[in-house]
N, CA, C and O of each residue as an XYZ file, in Angstrom:
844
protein
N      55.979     22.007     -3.155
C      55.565     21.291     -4.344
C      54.071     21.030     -4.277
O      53.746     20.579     -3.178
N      52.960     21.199     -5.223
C      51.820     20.882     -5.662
C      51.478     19.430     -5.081
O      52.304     18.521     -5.005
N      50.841     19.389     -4.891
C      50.429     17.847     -4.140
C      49.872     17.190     -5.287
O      50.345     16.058     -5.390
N      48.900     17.519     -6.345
C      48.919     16.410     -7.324
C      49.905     16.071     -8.030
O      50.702     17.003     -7.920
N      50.258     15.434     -8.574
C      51.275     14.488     -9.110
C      51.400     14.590    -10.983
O      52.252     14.087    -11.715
N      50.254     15.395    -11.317
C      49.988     15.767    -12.572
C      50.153     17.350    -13.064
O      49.668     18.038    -13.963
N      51.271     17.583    -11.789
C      52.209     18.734    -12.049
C      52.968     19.159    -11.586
O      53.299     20.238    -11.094
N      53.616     17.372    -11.890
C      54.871     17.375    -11.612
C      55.939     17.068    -12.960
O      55.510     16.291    -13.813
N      56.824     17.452    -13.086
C      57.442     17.566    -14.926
C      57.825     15.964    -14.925
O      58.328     15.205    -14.096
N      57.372     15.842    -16.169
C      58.002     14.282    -16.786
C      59.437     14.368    -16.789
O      60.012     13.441    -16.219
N      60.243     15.394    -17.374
C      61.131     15.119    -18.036
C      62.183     15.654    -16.717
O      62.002     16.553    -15.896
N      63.448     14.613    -16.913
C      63.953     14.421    -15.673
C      64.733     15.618    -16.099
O      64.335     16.246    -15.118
N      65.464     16.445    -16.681
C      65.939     17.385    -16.731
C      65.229     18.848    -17.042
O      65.649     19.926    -17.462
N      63.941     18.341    -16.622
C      63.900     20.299    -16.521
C      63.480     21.009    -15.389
O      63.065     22.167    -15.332
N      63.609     20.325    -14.643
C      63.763     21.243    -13.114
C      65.036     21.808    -13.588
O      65.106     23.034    -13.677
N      66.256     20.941    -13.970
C      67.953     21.700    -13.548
C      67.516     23.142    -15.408
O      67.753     24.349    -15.445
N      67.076     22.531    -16.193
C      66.734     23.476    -17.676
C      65.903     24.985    -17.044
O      66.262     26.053    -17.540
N      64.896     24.995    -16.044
C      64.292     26.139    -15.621
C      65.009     26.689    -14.923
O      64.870     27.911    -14.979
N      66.247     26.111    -13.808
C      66.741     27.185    -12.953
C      67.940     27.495    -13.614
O      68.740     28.166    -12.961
N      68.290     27.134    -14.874
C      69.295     27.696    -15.425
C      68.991     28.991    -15.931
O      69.429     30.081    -15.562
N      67.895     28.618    -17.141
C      66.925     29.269    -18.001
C      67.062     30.880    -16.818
O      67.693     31.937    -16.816
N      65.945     30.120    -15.873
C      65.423     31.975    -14.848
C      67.061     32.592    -14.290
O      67.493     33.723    -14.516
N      67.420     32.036    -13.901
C      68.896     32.453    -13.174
C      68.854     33.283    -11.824
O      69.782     33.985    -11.422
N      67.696     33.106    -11.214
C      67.231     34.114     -9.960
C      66.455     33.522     -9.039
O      65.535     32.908     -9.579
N      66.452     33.453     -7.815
C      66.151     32.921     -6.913
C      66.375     33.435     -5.343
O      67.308     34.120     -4.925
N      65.068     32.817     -4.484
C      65.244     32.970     -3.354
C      65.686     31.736     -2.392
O      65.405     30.541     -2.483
N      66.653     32.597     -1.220
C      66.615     31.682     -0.921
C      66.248     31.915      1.023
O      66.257     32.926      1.726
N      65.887     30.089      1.411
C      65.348     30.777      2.831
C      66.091     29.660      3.649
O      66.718     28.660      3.297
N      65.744     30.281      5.041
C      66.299     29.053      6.075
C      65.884     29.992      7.943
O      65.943     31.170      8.295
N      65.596     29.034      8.482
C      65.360     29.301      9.869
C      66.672     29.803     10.001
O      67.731     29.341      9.575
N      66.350     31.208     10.907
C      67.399     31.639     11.950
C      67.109     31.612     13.084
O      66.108     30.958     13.376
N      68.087     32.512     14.485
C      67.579     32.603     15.621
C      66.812     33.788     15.813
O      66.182     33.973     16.855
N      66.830     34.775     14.670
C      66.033     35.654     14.754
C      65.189     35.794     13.726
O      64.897     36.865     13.193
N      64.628     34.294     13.317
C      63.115     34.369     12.828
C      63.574     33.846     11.434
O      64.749     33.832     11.067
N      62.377     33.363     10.611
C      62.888     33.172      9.168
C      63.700     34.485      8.294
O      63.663     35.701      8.485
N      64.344     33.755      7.390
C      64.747     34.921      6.799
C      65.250     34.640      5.398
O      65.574     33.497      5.076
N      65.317     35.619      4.595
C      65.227     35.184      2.549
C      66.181     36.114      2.268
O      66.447     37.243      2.681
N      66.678     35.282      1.378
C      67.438     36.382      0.095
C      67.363     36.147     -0.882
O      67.263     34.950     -1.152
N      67.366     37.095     -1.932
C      66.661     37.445     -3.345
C      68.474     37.540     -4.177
O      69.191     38.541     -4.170
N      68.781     36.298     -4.757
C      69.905     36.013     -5.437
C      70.177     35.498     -6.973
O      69.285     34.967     -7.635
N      71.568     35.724     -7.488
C      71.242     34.908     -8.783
C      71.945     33.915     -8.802
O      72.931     34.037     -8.075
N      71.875     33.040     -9.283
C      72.220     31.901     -8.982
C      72.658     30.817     -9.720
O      71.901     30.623    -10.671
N      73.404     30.180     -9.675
C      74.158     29.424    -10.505
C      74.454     27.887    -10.333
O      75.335     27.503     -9.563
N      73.589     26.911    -11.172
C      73.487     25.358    -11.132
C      74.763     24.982    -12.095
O      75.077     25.520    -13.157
N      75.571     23.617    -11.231
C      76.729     23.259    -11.290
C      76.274     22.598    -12.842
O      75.129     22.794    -13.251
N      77.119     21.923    -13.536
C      76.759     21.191    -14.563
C      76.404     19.806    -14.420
O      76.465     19.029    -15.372
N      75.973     19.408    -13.073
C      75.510     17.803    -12.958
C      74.308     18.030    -12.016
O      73.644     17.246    -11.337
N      74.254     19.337    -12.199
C      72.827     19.973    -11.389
C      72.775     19.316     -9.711
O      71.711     19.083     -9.137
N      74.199     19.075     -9.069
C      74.466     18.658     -7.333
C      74.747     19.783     -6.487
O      74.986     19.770     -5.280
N      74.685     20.814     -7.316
C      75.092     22.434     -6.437
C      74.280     23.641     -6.538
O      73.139     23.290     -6.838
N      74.346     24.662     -6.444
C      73.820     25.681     -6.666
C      74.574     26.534     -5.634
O      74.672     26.200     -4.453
N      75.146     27.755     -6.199
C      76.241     28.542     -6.076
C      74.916     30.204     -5.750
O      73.754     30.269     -6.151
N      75.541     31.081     -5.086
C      74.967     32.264     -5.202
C      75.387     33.256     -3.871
O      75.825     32.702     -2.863
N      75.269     34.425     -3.899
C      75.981     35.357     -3.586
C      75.075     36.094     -2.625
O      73.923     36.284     -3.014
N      75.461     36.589     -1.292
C      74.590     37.040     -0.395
C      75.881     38.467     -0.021
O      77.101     38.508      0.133
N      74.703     39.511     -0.004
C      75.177     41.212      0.854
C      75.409     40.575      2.551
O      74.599     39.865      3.146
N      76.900     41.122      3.144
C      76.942     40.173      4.456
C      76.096     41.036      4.957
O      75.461     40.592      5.914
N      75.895     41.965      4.691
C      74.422     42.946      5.850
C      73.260     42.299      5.484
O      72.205     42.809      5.862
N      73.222     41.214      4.783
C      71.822     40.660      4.582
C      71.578     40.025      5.781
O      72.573     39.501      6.283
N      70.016     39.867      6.690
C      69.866     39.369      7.854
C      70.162     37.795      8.173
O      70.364     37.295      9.279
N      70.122     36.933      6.465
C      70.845     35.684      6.500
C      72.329     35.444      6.771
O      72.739     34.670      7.636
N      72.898     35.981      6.171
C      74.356     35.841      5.481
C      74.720     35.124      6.942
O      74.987     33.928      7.063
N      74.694     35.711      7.597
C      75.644     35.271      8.957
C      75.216     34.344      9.944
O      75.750     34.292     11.051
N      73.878     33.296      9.449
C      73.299     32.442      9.411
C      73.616     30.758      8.407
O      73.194     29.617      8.595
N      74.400     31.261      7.511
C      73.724     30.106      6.253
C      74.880     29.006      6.226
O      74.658     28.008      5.540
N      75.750     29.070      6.717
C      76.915     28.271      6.674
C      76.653     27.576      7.709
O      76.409     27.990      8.843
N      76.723     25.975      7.142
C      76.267     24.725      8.024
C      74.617     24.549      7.795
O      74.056     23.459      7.906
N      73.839     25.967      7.412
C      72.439     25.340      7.509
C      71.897     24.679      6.491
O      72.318     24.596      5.337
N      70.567     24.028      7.153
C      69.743     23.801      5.433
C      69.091     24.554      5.093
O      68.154     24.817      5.846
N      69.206     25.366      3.723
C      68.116     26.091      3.249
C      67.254     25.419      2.518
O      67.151     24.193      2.503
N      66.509     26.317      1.793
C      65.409     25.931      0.944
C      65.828     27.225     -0.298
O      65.939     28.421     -0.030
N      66.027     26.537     -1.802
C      66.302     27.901     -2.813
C      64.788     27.396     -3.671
O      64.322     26.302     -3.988
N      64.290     28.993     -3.852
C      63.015     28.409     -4.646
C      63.352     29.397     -6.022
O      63.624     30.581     -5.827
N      63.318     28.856     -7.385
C      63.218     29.397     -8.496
C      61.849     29.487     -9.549
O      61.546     28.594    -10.340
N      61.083     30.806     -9.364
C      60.099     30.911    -10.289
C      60.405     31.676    -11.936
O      61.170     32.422    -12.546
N      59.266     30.907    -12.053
C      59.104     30.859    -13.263
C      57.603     31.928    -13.501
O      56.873     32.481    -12.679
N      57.587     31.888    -14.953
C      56.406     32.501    -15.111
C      54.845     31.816    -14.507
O      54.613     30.616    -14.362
N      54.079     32.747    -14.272
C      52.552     32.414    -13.626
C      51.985     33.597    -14.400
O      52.383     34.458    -15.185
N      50.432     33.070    -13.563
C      49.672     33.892    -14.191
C      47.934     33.167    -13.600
O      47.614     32.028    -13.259
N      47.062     34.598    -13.717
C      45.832     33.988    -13.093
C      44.800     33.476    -14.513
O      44.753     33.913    -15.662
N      44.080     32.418    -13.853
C      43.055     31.856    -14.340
C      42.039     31.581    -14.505
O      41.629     30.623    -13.850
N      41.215     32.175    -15.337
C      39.458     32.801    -15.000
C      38.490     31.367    -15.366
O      38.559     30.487    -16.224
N      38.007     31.524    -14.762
C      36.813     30.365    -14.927
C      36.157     30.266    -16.130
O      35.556     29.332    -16.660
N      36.428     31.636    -16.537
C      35.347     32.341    -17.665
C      35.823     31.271    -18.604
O      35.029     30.937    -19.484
N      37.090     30.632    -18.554
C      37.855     30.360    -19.874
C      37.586     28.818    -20.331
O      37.916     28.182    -21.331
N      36.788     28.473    -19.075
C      36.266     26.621    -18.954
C      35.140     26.321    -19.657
O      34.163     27.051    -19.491
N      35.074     25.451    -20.368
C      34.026     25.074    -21.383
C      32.513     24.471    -20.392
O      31.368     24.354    -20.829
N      32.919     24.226    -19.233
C      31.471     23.866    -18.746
C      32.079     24.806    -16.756
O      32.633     24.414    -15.729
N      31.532     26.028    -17.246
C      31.768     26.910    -16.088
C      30.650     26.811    -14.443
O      30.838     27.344    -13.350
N      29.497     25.885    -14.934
C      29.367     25.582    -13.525
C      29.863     24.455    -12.784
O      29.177     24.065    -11.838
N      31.371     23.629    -13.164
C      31.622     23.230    -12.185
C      33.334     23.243    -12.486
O      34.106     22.288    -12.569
N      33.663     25.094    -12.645
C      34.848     25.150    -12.783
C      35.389     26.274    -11.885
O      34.567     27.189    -11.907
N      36.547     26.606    -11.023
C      36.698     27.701    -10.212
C      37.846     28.678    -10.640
O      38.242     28.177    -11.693
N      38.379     29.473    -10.470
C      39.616     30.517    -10.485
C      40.691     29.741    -10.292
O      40.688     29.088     -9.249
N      41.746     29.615    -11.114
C      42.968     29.366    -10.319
C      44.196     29.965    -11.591
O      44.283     30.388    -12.743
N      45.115     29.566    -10.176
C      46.198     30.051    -11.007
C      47.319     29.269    -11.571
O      47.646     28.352    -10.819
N      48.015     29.346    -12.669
C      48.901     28.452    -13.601
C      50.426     29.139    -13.150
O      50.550     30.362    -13.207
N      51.801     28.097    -12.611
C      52.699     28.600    -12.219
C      53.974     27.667    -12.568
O      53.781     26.451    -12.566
N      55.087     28.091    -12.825
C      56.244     27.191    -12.831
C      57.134     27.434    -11.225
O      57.819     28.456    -11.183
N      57.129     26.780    -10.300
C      58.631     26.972     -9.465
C      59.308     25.833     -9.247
O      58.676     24.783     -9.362
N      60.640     25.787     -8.911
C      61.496     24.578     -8.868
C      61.908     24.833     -7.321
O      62.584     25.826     -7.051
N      61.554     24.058     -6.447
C      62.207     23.896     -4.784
C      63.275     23.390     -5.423
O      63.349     22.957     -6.573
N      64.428     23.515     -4.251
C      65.717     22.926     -4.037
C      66.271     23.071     -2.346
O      66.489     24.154     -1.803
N      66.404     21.945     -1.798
C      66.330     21.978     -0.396
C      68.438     21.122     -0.329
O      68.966     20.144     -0.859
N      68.818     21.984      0.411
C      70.064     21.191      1.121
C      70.737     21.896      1.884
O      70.148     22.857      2.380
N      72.394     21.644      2.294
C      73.322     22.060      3.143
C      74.071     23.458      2.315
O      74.172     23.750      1.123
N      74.339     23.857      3.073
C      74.867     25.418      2.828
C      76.524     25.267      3.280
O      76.665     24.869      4.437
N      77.549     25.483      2.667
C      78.446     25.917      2.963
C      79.024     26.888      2.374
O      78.807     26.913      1.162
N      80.129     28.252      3.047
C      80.833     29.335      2.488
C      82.194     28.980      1.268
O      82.950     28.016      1.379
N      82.226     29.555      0.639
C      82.920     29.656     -0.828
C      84.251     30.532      0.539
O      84.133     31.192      1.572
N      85.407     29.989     -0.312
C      86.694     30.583     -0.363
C      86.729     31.685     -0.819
O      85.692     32.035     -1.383
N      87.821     32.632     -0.785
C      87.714     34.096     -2.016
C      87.785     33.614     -3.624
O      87.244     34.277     -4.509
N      88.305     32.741     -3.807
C      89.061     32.030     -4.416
C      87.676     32.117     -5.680
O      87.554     32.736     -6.737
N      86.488     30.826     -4.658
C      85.300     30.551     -5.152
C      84.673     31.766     -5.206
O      84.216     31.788     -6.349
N      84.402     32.689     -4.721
C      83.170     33.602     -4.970
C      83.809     34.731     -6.140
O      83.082     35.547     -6.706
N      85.299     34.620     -6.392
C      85.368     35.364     -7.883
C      85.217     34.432     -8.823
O      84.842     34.941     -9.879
N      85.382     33.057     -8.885
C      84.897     32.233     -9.813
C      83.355     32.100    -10.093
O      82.814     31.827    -11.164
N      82.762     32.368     -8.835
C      81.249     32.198     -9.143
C      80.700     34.017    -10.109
O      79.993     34.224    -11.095
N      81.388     34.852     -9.275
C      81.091     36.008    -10.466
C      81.487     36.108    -11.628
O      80.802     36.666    -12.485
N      82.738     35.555    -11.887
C      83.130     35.611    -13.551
C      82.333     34.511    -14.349
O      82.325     34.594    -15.577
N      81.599     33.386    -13.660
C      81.017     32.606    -14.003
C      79.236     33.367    -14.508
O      78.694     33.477    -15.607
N      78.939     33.626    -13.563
C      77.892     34.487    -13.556
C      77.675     35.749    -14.624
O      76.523     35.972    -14.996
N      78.799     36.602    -15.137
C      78.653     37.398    -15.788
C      79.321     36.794    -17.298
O      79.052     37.384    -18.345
N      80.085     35.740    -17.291
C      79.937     35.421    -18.811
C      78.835     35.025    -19.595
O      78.548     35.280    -20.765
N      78.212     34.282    -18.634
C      76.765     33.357    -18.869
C      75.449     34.576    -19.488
O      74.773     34.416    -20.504
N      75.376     35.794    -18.499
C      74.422     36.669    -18.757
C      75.237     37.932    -19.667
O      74.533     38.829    -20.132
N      76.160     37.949    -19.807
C      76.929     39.263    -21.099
C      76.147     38.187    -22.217
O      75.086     38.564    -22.713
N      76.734     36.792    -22.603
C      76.326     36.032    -23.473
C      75.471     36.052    -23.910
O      75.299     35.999    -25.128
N      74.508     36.147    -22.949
C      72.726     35.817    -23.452
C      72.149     37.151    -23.627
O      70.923     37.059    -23.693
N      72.689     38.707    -23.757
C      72.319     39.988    -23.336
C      73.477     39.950    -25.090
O      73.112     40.831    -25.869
N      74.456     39.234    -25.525
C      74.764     39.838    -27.283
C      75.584     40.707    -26.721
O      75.678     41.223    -27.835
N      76.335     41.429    -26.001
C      77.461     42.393    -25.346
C      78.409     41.676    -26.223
O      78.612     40.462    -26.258
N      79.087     42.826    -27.091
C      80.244     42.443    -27.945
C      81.104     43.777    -28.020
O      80.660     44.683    -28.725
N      82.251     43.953    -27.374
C      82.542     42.441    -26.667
C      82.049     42.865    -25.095
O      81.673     43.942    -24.631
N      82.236     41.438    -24.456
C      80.996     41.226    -23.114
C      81.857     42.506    -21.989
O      82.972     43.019    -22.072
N      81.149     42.611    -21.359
C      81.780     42.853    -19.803
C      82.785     41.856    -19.264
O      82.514     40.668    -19.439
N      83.903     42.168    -18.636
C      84.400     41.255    -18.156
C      85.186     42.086    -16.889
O      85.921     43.030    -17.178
N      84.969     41.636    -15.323
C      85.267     42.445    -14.325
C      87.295     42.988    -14.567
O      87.978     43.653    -13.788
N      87.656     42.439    -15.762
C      89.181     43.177    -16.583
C      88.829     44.770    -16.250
O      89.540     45.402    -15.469
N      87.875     45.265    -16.792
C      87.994     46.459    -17.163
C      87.236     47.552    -15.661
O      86.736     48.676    -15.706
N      87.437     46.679    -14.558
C      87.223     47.471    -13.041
C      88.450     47.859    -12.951
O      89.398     47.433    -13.610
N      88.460     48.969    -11.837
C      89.875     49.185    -11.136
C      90.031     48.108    -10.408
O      88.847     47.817    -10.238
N      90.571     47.382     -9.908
C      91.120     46.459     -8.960
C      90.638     46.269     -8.013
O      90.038     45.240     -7.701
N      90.931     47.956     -6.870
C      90.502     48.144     -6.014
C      89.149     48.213     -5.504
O      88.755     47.586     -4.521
N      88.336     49.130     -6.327
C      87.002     49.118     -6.555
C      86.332     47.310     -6.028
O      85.532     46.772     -5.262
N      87.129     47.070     -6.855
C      86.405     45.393     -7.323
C      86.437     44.801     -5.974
O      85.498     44.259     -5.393
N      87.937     45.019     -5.448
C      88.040     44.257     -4.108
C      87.364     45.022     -3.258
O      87.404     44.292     -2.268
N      86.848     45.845     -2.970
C      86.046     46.675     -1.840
C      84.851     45.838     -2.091
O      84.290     45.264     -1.157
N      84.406     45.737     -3.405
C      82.720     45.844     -3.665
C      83.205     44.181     -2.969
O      82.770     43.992     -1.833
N      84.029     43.052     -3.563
C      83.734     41.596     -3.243
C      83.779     41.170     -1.884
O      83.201     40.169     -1.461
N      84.816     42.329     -0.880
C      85.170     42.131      0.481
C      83.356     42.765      1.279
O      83.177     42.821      2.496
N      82.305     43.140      0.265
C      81.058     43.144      1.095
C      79.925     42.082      0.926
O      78.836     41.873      1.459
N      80.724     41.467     -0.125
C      79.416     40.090      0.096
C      80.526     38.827      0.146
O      81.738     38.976     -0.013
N      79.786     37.443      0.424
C      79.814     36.496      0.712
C      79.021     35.408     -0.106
O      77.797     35.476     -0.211
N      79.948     34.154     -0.822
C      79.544     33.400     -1.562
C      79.491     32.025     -0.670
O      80.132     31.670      0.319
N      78.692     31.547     -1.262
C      77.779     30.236     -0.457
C      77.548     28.769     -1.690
O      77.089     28.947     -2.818
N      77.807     27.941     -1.367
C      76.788     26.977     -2.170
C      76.469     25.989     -1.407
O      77.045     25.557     -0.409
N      75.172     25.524     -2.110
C      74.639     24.149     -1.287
C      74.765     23.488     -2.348
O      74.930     23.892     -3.499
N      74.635     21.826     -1.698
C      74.437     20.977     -1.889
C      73.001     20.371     -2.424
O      72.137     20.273     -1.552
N      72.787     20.121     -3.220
C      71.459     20.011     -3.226
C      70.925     18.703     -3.085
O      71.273     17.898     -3.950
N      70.023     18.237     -2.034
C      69.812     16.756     -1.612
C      68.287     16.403     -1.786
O      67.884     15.296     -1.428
N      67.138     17.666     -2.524
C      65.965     17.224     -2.865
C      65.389     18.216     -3.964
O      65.355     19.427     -3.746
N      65.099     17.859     -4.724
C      64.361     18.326     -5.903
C      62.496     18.731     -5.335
O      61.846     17.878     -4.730
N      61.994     19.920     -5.624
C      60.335     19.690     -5.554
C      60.298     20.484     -6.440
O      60.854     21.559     -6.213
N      59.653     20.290     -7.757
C      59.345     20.935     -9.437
C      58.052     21.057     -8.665
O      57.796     20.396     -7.658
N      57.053     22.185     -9.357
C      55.884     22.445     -9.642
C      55.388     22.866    -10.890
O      54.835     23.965    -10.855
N      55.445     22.106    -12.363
C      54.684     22.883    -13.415
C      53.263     22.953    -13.251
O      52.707     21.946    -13.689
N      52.189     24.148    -12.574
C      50.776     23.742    -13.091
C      50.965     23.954    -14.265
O      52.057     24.491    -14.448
N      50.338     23.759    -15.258
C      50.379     24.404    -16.798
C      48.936     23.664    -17.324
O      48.793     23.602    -18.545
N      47.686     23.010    -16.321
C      46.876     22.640    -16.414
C      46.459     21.314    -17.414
O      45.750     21.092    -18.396
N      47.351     20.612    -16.527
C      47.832     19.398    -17.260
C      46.721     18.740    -16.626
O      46.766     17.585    -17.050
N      45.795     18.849    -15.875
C      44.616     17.845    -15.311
C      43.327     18.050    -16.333
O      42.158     17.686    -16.208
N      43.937     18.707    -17.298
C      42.318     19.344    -17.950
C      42.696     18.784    -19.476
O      43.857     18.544    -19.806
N      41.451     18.596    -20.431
C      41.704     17.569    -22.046
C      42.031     18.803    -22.670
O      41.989     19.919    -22.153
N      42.343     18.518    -23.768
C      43.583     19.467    -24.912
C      42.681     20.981    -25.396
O      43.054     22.044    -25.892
N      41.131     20.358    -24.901
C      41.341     21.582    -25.432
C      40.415     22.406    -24.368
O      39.945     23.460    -24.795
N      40.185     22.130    -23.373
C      40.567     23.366    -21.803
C      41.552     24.116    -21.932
O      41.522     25.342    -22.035
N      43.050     22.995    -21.936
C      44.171     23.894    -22.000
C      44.269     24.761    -23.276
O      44.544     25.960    -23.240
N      44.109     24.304    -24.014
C      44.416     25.510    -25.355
C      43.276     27.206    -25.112
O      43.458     28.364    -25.488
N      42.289     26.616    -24.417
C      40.971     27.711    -24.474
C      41.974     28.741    -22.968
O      42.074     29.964    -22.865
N      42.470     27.806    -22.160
C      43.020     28.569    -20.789
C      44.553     29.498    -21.083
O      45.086     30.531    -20.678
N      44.857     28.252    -22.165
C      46.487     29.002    -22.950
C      45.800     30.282    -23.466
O      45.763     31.206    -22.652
N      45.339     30.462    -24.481
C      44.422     31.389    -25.030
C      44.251     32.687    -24.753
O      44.438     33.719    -25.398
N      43.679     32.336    -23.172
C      43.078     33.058    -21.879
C      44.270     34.193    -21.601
O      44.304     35.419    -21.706
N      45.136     33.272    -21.234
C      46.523     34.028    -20.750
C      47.424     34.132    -21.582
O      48.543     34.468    -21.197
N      47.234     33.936    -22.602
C      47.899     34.818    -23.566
C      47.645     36.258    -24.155
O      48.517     37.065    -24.475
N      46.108     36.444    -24.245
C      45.558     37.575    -23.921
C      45.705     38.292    -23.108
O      45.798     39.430    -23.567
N      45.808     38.243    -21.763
C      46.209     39.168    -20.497
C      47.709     39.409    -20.844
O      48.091     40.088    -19.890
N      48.787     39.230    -21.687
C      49.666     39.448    -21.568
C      50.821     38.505    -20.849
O      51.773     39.023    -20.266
N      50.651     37.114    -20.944
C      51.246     36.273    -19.956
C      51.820     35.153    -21.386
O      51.446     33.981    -21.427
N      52.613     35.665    -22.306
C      52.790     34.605    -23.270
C      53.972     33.501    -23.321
O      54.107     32.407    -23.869
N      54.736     34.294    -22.514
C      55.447     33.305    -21.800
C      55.159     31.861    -21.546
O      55.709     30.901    -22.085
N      53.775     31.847    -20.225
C      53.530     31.028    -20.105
C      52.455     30.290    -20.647
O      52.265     29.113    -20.340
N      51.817     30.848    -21.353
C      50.840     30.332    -22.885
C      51.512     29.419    -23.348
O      51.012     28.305    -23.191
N      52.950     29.480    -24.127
C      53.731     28.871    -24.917
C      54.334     27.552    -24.096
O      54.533     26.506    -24.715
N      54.600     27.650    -22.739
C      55.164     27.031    -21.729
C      53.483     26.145    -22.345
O      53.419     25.282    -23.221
N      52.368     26.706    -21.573
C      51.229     25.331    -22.123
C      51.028     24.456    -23.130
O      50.402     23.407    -23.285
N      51.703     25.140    -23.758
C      51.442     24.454    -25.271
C      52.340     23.609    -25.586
O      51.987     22.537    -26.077
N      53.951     23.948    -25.339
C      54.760     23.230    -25.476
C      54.903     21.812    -24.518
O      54.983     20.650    -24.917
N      54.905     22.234    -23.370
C      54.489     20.865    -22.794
C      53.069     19.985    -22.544
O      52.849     18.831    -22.175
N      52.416     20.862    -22.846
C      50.819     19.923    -23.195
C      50.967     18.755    -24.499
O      50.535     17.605    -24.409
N      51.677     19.322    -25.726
C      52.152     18.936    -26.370
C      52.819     17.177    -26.638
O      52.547     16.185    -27.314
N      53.943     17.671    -25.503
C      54.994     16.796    -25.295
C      54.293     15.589    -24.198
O      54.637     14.423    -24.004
N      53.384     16.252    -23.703
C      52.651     15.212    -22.789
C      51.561     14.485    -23.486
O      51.245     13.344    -23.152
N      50.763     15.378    -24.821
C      49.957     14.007    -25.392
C      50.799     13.024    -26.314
O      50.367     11.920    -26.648
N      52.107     13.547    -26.718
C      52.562     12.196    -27.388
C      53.126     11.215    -26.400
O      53.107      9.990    -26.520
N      53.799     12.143    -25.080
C      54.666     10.716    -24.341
C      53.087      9.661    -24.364
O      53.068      8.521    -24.827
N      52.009     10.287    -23.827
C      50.694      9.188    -23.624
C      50.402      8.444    -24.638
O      49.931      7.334    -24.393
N      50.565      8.776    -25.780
C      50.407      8.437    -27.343
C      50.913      6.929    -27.693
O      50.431      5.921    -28.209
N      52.398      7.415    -27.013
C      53.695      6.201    -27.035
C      53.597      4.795    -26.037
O      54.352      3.826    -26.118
N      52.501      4.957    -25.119
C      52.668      3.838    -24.023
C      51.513      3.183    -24.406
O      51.159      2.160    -23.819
């Protein structure tokens, strides 16, 4: 997490709104043979106390993660930031504008039970948002197939016992830095997170507005 404190999100629900939103994530944790990550998708419970996701057992974690604490990090859009774009450029430097959400807790293994619930969970959510009519639904596998492919990975969820949000979105700078820096990176092709500036730059001069 960002060490200033002025990018960190106001709003108490959108750390759990971004890692729904991205649906992808890494995740890490000390082993005995060195750190080690996996690149997963991932799935927040509906009271945002879990996070569910699916590891290849040949992954160098998998046979590590049960009992440990990991760390799951979910990014968001970024993008770099030219100086050029600062209204008084000799006392402004390069940086870069980023969304990620830490999530730090205990790891335990899913039943069989759980890790076909976490895939049918997983693929209604993204057929849905992808307009598939009608969706995918693992109905139309052979059986067998299905059970070969599920008997090679391994489902996991933690617990989640700490939140660390990072929005920069250059919330330390007056309305209209950010609009000239939104601007900036909207031009390079980064509109994503242009709109991400605007919308919560936004929402942050009225909460100030209101007190």
């Amino acid at each position: 997490m960002h060490p200033n404190p002025a990018f960190r999100p106001k709003q108490d629900d959108l750390a759990a709104l971004l890692v729904r939103e991205i649906g992808f994530g890494a995740i890490f944790a000390a082993t005995r043979d060195g750190p080690r990550v996996a690149h997963v998708p991932v799935v927040l419970s509906e009271d945002a106390a879990t996070l569910q996701f699916h590891v290849a057992n040949g992954n160098g974690l998998t046979r590590h993660l049960a009992g440990a604490t990991a760390l799951a990090v979910v990014q968001g859009p970024d993008a770099y930031v030219s100086a050029n774009w600062y209204d008084d450029q000799a006392k402004a430097v390069p940086t870069w504008n980023y969304v990620a959400v830490e999530m730090e807790g205990t790891v335990r293994t899913l039943d069989h039970a759980g890790l076909i619930a976490q895939l049918d969970t997983l693929s209604a959510l993204h057929e849905a948002r992808i307009g598939e009519s009608p969706p995918w639904t693992r109905g139309k596998m052979d059986t067998h197939y299905f059970a070969r492919l599920t008997g090679a990975i391994t489902g996991f969820e933690m617990r989640i016992t700490a939140w660390r949000p990072t929005v920069k979105l250059s919330q330390n700078k007056s309305a209209g830095e950010r609009e000239r820096v939104a601007a900036g990176i909207e031009r390079t092709g980064h509109g994503a997170l242009a709109h991400l500036m605007r919308q919560l730059g936004g929402e942050r001069e009225s909460h100030d507005r209101g007190q």
